[in-house]
N, C-alpha and C positions, 0 to 999 in steps of 0.2 A: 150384449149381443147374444150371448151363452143363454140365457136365461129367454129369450124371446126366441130364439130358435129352437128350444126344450118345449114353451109351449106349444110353440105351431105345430111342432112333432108331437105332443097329444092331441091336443083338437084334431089334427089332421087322423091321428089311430083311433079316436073315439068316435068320430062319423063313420070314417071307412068299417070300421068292425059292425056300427047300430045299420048298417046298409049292408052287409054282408052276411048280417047274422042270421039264421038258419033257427038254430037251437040255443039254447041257453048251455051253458057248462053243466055238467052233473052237478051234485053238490057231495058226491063222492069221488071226485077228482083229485087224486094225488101231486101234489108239485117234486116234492121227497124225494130220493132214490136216484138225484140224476145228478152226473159228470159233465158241467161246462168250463169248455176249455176253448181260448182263442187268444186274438190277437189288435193289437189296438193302436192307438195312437194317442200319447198323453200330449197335454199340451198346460203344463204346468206353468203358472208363470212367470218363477226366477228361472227357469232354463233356457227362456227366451227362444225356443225355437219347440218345433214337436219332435219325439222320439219316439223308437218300438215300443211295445208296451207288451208282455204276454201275459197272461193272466189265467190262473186255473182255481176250480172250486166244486166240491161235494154238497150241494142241497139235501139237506132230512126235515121230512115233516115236524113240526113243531104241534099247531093244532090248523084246523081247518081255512087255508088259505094264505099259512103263516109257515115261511120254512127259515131256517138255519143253512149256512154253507160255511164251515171254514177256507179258508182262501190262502192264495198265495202270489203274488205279482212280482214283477220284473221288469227293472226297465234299468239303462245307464245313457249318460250325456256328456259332453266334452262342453266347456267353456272356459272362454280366455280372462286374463284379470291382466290389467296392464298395472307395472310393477319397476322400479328400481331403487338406486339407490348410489352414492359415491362409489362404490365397488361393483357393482355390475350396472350395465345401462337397461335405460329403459326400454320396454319392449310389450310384447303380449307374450304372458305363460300361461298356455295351458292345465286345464286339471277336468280329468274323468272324475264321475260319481255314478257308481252302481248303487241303485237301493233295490231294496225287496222289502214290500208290504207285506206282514202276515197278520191274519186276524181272521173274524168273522162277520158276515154278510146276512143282514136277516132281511127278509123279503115277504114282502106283502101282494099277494096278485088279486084283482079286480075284476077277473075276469067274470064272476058271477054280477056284480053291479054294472057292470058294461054291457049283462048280456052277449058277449062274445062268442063268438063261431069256436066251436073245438076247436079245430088248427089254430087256432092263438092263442096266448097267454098277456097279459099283461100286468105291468109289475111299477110299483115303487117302494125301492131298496136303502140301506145305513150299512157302511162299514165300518168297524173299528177295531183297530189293531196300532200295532208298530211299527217305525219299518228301521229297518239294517240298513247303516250306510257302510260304504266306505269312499275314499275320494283318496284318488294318487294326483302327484304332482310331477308334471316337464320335469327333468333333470335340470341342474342350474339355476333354478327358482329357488330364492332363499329368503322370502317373503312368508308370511304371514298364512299361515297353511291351513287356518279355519277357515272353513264355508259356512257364513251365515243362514244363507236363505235356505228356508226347508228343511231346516238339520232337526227339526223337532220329532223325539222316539215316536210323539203319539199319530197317529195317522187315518184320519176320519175323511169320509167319502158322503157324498150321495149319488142314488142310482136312478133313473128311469129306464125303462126297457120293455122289450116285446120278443115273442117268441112264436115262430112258423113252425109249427110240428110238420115233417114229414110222414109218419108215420107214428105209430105207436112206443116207438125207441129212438127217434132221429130227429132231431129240429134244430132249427137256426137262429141263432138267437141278436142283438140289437142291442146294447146295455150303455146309454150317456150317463156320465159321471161327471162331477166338479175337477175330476183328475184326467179321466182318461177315458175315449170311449173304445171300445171292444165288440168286433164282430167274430162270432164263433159259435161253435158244433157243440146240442145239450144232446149227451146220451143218459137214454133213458133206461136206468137197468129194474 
């Protein structure tokens, strides 16, 4: 369903944009230089529910239409494990897991092959980095205190997205992911 909802959301930015379009992108168009920061909703799937997600990242030009952003994300979840044993009864225990993804974000924009309107950007993105867990456990839980699912350091994404320039410093941007998607504020310095 994820993957058929990703396409219709480009088909659907690749008409809109070839019917809107004006001008072509310069081809001295910078992506580089800009601070996107927001906010999201991951929807991992051993967390069995969706959670916040925040997410922040530095774009620098790489070469022409190819940037770099080191990154940083955030997110934690609560989930039950049901558990006993002869010495304590059965029941549902709780355990929080905070992670944070760090790594780097390289991004490819099309807006030159799209023919796109200035005011838009359009992008398909890779992340790869690490992420930091940690996971606390209920008090009284004296079970088995690894979490399997997701506990892997390495931490690989993919990204599609679009961007509404406001202005020449201000735009909004659109980013679906395999993890999590994110709407939030690109300044442009």
């Amino acid at each position: 369903m994820k993957k058929i909802t990703l396409l219709l959301i480009l088909i659907t930015a690749t008409a809109l944009t070839k019917i809107s379009a004006q001008e072509a992108t310069s081809t001295t168009e910078k992506h580089g230089n800009t601070l996107n920061a927001g906010i999201g909703i991951g929807y991992y799937g051993y967390i069995h529910n969706n959670v916040p997600v925040f997410h922040a990242n530095f774009e620098f030009d790489v070469v022409k239409n190819l940037t770099l952003a080191p990154f940083i994300t955030y997110y934690s979840y609560q989930n039950n494990y049901y558990w006993g044993n002869k010495n304590y009864p059965y029941r549902n225990y709780y355990h929080r897991t905070t992670v944070m993804p760090i790594g780097v974000k390289a991004t490819y924009y099309f807006d030159e092959i799209l023919k796109a309107n200035s005011k838009w950007d359009f992008y398909l993105a890779g992340s790869i980095g690490f992420a930091i867990r940690k996971t606390t456990w209920e008090n009284g839980y004296y079970g088995e205190t690894t979490v399997s699912h997701g506990t892997s350091g390495l931490y690989l994404d993919g990204h599609i997205g679009a961007e509404y320039h406001f202005n020449n410093k201000l735009g909004m941007f659109l980013d679906l992911s395999s993890g999590f998607s994110t709407l939030g504020l690109a300044v442009h310095l």
